[in-house]
N, C-alpha and C positions, 0 to 999 in steps of 0.2 A: 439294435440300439440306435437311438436318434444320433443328430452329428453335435457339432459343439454346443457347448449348453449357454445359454444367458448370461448375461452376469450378475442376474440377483437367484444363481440357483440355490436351492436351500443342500447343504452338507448331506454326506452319507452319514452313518452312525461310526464314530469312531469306537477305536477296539475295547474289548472290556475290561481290559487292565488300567484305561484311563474313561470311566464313564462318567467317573466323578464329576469329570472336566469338560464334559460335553458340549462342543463347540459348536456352530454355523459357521457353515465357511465363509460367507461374505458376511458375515453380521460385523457390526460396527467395533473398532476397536476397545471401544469403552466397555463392550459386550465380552469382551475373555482375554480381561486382564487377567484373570485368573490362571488361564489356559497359556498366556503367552508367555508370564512372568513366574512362573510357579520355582521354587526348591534351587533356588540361586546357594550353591554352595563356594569353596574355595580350590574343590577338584574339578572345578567345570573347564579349566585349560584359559579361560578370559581373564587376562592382565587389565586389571580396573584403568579407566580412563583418565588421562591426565585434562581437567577440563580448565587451566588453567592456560595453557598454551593454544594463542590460535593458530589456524590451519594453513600452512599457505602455499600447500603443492597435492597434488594428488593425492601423492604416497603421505601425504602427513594423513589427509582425509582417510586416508584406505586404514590405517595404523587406529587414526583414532575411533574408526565406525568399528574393526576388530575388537576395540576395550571397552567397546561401549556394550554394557548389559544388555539396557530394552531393545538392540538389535537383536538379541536371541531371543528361540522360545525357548520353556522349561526345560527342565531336565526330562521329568517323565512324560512329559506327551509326546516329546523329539523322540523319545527312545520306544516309546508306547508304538507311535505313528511307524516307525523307521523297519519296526519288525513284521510288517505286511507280507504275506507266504500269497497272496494272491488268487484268482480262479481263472480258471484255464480258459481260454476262447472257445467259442460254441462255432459249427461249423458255418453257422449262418457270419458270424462275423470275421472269421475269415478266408471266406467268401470276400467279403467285403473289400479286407486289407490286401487281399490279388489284387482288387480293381482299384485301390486307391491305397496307399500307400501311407499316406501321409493321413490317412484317418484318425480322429479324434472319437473318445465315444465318451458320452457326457458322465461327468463326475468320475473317472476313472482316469487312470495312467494308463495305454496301455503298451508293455516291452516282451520284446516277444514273444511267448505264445500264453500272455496270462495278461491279465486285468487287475491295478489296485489302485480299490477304492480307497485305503487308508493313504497310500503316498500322496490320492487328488488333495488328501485332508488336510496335510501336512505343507504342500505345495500352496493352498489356498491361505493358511497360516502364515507362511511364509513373507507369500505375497503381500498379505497386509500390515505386515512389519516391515514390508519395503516402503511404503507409499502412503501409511499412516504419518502425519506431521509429527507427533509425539512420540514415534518410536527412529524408522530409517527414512524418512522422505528426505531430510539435511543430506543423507549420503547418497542415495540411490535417485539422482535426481532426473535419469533418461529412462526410468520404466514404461512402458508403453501403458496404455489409459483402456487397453481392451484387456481384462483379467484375463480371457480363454489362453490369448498370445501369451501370455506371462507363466499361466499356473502349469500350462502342460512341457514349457521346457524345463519350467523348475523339478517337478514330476519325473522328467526324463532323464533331469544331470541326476538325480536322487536314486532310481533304478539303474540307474548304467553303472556310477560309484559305490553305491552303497557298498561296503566288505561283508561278506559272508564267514563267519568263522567258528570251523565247530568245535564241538568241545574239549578236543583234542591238540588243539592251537590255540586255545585260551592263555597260555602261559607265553607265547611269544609277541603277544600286544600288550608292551607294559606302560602304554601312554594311560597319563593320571585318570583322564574321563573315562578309557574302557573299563580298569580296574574299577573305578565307583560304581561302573554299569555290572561287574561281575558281583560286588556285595550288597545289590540290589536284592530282595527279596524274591521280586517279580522275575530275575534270572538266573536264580541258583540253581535250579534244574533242567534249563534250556540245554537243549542239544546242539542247537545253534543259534547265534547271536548276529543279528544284523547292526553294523554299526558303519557313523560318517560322521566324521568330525564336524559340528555345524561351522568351527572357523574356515575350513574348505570349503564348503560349500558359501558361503558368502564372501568368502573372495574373491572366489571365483564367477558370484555375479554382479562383483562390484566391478571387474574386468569391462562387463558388458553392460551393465545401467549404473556405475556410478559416478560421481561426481565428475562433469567436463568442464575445465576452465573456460575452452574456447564455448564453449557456449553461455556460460556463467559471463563472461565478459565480455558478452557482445553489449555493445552501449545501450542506456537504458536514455531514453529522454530527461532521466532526476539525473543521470551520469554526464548528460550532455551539459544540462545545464549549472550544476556545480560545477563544471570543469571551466566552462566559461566565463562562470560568476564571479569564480574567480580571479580569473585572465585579466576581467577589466575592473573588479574591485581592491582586490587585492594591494597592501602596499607597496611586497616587494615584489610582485609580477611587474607595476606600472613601465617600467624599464627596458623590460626584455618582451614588448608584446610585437616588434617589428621582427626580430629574429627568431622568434617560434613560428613566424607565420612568413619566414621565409625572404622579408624584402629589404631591401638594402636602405640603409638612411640616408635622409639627405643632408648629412653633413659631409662637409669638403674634408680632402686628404686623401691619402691612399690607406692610413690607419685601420677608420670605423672600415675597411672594405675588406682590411686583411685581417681584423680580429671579428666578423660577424659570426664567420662559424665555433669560434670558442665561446661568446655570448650563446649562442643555440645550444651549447653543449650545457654552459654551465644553467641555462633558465630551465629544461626539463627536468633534472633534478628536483629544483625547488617546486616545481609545479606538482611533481609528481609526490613530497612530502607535504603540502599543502594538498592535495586532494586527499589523501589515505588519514591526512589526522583529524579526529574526531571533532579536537576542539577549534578550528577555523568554520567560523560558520558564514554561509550565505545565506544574506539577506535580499528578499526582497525590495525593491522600489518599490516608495511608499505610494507610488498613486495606483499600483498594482489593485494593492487591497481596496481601492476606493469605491464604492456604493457606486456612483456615477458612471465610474468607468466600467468595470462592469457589466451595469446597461447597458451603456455603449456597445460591447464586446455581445450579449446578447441580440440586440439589437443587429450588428452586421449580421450574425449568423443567423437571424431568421430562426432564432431558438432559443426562447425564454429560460431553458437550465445548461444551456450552454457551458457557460463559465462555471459554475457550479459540478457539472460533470465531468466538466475536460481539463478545468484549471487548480486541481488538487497536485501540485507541483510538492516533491518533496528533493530539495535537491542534499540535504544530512542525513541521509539514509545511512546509518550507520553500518547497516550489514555486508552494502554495496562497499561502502572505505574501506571493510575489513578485507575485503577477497586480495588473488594476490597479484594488484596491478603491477607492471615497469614501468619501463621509460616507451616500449614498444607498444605496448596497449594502450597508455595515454596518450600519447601519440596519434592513434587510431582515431579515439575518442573528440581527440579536438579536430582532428578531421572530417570524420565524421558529422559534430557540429558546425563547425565553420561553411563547409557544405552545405548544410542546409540554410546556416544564413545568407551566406553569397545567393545563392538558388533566388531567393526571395529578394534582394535588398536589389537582384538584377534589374528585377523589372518596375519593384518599390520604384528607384530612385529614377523612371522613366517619366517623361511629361504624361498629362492624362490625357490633352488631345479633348477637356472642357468636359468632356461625358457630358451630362443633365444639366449642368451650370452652377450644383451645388458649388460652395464658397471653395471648400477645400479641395477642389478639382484647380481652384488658380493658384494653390500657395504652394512654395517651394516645399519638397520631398519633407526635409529634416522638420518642418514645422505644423505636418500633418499629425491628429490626434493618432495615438497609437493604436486604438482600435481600427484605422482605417488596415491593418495588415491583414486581417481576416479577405482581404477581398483580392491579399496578393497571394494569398497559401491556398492550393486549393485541395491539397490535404487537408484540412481545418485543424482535426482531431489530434492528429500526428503532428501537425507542426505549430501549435499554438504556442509552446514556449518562448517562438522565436520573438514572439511580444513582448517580453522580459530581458531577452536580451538587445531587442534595439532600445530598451529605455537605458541600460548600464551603458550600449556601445554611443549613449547622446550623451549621458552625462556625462562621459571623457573623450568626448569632439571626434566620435566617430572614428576611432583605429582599426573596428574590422571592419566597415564600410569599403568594397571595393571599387576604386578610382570610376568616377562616373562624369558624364559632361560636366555638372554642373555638383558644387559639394560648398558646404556651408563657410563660411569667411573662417579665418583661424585653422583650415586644417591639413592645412599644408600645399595644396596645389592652386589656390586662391592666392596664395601670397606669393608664387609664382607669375601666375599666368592675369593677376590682378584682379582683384572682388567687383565682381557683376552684380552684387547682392543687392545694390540701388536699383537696378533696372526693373521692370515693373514684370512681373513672371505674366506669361502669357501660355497659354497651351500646344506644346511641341505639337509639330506636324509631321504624320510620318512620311507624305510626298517630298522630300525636299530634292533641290533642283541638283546636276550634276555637279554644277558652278558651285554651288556653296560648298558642296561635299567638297569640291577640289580645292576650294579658297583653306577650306578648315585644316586638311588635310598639309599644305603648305605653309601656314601658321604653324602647326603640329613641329614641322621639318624645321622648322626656321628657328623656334624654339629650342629644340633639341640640340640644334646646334650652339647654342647661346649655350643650352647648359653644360654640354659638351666642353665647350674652354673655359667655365667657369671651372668644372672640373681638372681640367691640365691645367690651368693657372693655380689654382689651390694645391695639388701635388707637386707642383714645380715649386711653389712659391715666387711665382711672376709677380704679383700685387704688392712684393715687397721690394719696389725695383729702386726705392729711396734708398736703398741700404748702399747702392753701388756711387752714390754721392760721394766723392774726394775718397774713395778706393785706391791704390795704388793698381797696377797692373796685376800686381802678382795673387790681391788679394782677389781680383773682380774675376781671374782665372779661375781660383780655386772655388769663389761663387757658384759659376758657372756649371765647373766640372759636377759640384755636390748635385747641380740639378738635372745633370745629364742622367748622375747614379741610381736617382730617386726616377724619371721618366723611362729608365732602362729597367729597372725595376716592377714599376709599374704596367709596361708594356708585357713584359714577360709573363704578367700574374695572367692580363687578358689574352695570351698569347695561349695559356694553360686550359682556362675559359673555354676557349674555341675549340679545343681541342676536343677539350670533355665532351661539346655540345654536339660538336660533331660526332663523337662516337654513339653518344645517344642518340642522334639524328637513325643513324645507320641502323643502331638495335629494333627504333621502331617503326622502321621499311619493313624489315625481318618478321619482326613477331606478330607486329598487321597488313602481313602483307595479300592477306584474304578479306581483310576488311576494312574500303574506301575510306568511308565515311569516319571510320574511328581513327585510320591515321593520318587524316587528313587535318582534325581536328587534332591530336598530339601534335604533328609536326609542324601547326601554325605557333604556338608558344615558344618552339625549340629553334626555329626559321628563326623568330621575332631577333632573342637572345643570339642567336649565331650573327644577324644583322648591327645589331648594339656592341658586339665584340669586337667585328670587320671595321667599323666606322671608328669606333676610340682607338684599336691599335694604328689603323690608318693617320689618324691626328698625331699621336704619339707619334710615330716616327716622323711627322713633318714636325713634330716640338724640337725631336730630337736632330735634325738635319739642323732648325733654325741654332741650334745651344753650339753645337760643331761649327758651325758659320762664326759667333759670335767669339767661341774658343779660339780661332783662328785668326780673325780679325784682332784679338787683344794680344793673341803673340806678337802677331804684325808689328801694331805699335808699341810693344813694351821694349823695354832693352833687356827684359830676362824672360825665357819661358819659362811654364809652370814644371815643376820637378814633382816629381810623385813620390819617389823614396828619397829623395834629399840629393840624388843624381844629374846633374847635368842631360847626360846622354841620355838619360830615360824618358825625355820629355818628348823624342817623336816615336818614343816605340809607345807611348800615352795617343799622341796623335794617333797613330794608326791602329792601334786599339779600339779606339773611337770607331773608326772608318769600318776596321772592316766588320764590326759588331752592325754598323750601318746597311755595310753589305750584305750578310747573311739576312738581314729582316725583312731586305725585299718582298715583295710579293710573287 
C-alpha cells in the first residue's frame, strides 16, 4: 500500500446497505447533501438548537454545535459506515507497521491487525462537516487545513470507541438511538451491532478543534480600529481618554490624583459597552474617502491599488461585537492599538532634517498631509489604519499623541512651556551640540520645579493666602493646621507611590535578570517615576517643616493656642504630633 493519500483522493465504495447514498470523500459539500442530512428523526438523541441565544463561552458553543442538526451526518450512513468488519493486514503490511509505526495506508483506517475502508468513509464525512462554512466550520474553528492529519485520527477515535454488541446484549443498551438502530430493517438479524453515539464523538473533537476564544479574540485591525474610533469619537469617552491611557491630569489638587483610578475603573465599562453594541457606529473622516486623497495614499506607496486593496476597513463588524469581549480583552486591544500608533507617531512627530526640499519636509508634524504616514509605517499593509486614526486623534488636538519636543498650540504642554508655533520651522538636526543638550535639559529641571510648587501650592492652598487677612490668631492656626492635614496626606499617597515603584523596580531585576537590554529599558520608566516620587515627597516635607514653623510662630504671638478637641492641654500634644510625624518622614 502506498503511504498517505492526497487530499483530492477519490472515496472507496461505501457499504451496500447504503449505495443509494454514494458519496466521494472529498467531494464538495453541496455534493452529499443527501449523504450528510438524510432521515433526521426525533429518536436521533439531538436537542434542537436554540438559535435565538448567542454564544459567549465555550461551553455555550459546545452546547449549541451539540443541537445543532447539520453538524451530524444521517442516520443510515453513520450507522451504514459504523458497521465496518474490516480486512485483515497482509503480511507485506505488516512488515511495514514493525518498521514504522505510525503508518498510514491510503483510504483505510488502519487498528490493529485489520484495515477499514468504510471507517476512512465516514471519517472523510465527518471531516467535511467539520470545516464546511455551512455545516461546523462556526464551531470547529482549529482543524488543521491538511485532511490526511484530520480524517485518520477521526478513523482512529471511531475504531478504538466504537461498542461492539452482540445479540445477546441488545436489551442492556436502552439509549433512544440504539433501540431505533435495533427497529431498523437493515438490523433485525444482525448478530452484531456496531454502535457510537455521533454526540460523543463530536465532543469529543470539539475538545481538540473547537471553538478558542483566545484565538477568536486576538485583535483584528477592524478591532483596533472601532475600539479607537471610538475612544476619540465618542461623546461619552471624550472625558475619560487620560485615565484609560493611564496619565495623570493636569489639573491642581490632590483630588483628580486620588480619584484617577476610579475614573479608569468606571470608563472601561463604558468602552467595553460601547464596543460590543451593534448600534454605535464608527464613522469615517470624511477626507478619508476623498478621490484625492487617495491618490495621494497610492502615490506614497508606489502602488496604484494600494488603497483599494489595503483600505477596505470594516470597523462594525458585527460578528466581531458579538464574540465574548471583557474588560480584560479590551484592554488588550487598545493596547494593542495605541502601540502601534505611539510606534509610528515616535518618529512621525520627529523633524525631517529637509530630505529633498519638498514643502512638507519644512512644515510642522500636525500639519503634514495624512498621507505623508505611509513613509512612517514600514509595515505599510498592516499598519495603514493608523491613517484614520491620526485624522480623529487631529481632530480632538491630539490626546493620544505621545509628549514630543515640539506639539501643536492648545494641547496642553504649549500652554505650559509657551507656543513656539510663530517661529519659522526649520529642519532638526540630529548632530546637536553637548551645550544645547545640557541647556535643554536644565530648562526641563527648572520647569519641573515651577511645576512642582504649583502643585503643593494648589493642594495646600497657598494662593489663597488673602483669606488670612484680619484673621484672628485662633483662626490663622486652624488655617494652617487644615494644611498641614491635606500636605500629610498628600505626602503619604506619594509615599505609597514609591513604595509600589519600588517593588516593581525589584520584580523586574528578577524576571530580566538574563536579559540587559529589556531591563534596562523597563527600568528606565520605573527609575523616571521612583525620581518624580523622591522629589515631590522631598518638597512636601519641606512644605510641611515651613506650615510647623508658621504653626508655631502664631502660638507665639496669640494669647491662645490652637485646641484641637476644645481642650486646653491638648494643644502641645497637637504640637508634637506635628513634630514627630515630622520625625518619622525623614529620609
Amino acid at each position: 500500500m502506498a503511504d498517505d493519500e492526497p487530499a483530492a483522493d477519490n472515496a472507496a465504495e461505501p457499504p451496500a446497505d447504503a449505495a443509494a447514498e454514494e458519496v466521494a470523500a472529498d467531494a464538495d459539500a453541496d455534493d452529499i447533501g443527501g449523504n450528510i442530512a438524510d432521515e433526521r428523526t426525533d429518536n436521533d438523541g439531538i436537542d434542537d438548537a436554540d438559535d435565538t441565544t448567542e454564544p459567549k463561552t465555550v461551553d455555550d458553543y459546545r452546547r449549541k454545535m451539540l443541537a445543532d442538526r447539520s453538524v451530524y451526518i444521517g442516520n443510515k450512513s453513520y450507522n451504514g459506515y459504523l458497521q465496518d468488519q474490516g480486512t485483515n493486514l497482509s503480511a507485506a503490511q505488516k512488515e511495514q507497521l514493525k518498521k514504522n509505526k505510525n503508518k498510514r495506508f491510503t483510504k483505510q483506517i488502519c487498528h490493529g491487525d485489520k484495515l477499514y475502508p468504510q471507517l476512512y468513509q465516514l471519517a472523510c464525512l465527518i471531516y467535511i462537516k467539520m470545516t464546511n462554512e455551512s455545516y461546523g466550520a462556526q464551531y470547529f474553528t482549529r482543524t488543521t487545513s491538511t485532511k490526511s492529519n484530520a480524517v485518520h485520527p477521526i478513523g482512529q477515535f471511531i475504531a478504538n470507541n466504537r461498542i461492539k454488541v452482540p445479540r445477546g446484549d441488545f436489551h442492556t443498551h436502552q439509549s433512544e438511538e440504539f433501540q431505533a438502530l435495533l427497529k431498523d430493517d437493515d438490523y433485525k438479524d444482525k448478530d452484531v451491532i456496531y454502535y457510537l453515539p455521533q454526540r460523543e464523538m463530536l465532543n469529543h473533537f470539539f475538545g481538540t478543534w473547537g471553538v478558542d476564544f483566545s484565538a477568536l479574540l486576538k485583535p483584528t485591525v477592524d478591532d483596533k480600529l472601532r475600539l479607537l474610533g471610538i475612544v476619540l469619537t465618542h461623546e461619552e469617552m471624550k472625558d475619560y481618554i487620560p485615565d484609560i491611557m493611564d496619565k495623570r491630569r493636569g489639573e491642581g489638587g490632590w483630588q483628580p490624583i486620588d480619584s484617577a483610578s476610579s475614573r479608569a475603573r468606571a470608563a472601561w465599562p463604558i468602552l467595553l459597552r460601547l464596543f460590543t453594541d451593534a448600534d454605535v457606529k464608527v464613522l469615517f473622516p470624511g477626507k478619508w474617502i476623498e478621490d484625492e486623497f487617495k491618490q495621494r495614499i497610492n502615490d506614497k506607496a508606489g502602488d496604484p491599488d494600494f488603497y483599494s486593496n489595503h483600505g477596505n476597513f470594516n470597523p462594525n463588524n458585527k460578528e466581531r461585537m458579538a464574540l465574548p469581549w471583557d474588560i480584560k480583552t479590551i484592554k488588550f486591544v487598545f493596547k494593542d492599538g495605541h502601540t502601534d500608533y505611539e510606534g509610528m507617531m515616535k518618529y512621525y512627530t520627529m523633524g525631517t532634517g529637509g530630505g529633498d526640499g519638498a514643502p512638507e519636509n519644512f512644515a510642522d508634524w500636525w500639519d503634514r498631509d495624512e498621507s505623508h504616514i505611509m513613509t512612517y509605517t514600514p509595515q505599510r499593509a498592516q499598519l495603514f489604519y493608523l491613517a484614520i486614526v491620526f485624522m480623529w486623534d487631529k481632530l480632538k488636538n491630539f490626546p493620544l499623541t505621545p509628549p514630543c519636543a515640539k506639539m501643536p498650540p492648545g494641547c496642553g504642554r504649549e500652554d505650559e512651556e509657551g507656543d513656539d508655533s510663530s517661529k519659522t520651522p526649520v529642519p532638526t538636526k540630529s548632530n546637536k551640540s553637548d551645550g544645547t543638550i545640557l541647556k535643554a535639559i536644565e530648562k526641563f529641571s527648572e520647569k519641573r520645579m515651577e511645576t512642582t510648587k504649583e502643585l503643593i501650592n494648589a493642594i495646600q492652598g497657598k494662593d489663597d493666602s488673602d483669606k488670612e487677612t484680619g484673621m484672628d490668631s485662633k483662626d490663622r492656626a486652624a488655617l494652617i493646621v487644615e494644611r498641614i492635614s491635606k500636605t500629610w496626606d498628600t505626602q503619604k499617597k506619594f509615599e505609597e507611590d514609591l513604595t509600589n515603584y519600588k517593588n516593581k523596580r525589584t520584580r523586574i531585576e528578577t524576571k530580566y535578570a538574563t536579559d540587559e537590554k529589556k531591563k534596562k529599558k523597563k527600568m528606565k520608566k520605573v527609575d523616571g517615576e521612583i525620581t518624580s516620587c523622591k522629589e515631590m515627597i522631598k518638597s512636601l516635607k519641606k512644605t510641611l517643616d515651613t506650615y510647623r514653623k508658621d504653626l508655631n510662630d502664631v502660638n507665639n504671638d496669640g494669647t491662645k493656642r490652637l485646641n484641637y478637641d476644645g481642650n486646653e492641654s491638648d494643644s502641645s500634644s497637637a504640637s508634637g504630633s506635628s513634630n514627630s510625624s515630622n520625625e518619622s518622614d525623614s529620609d
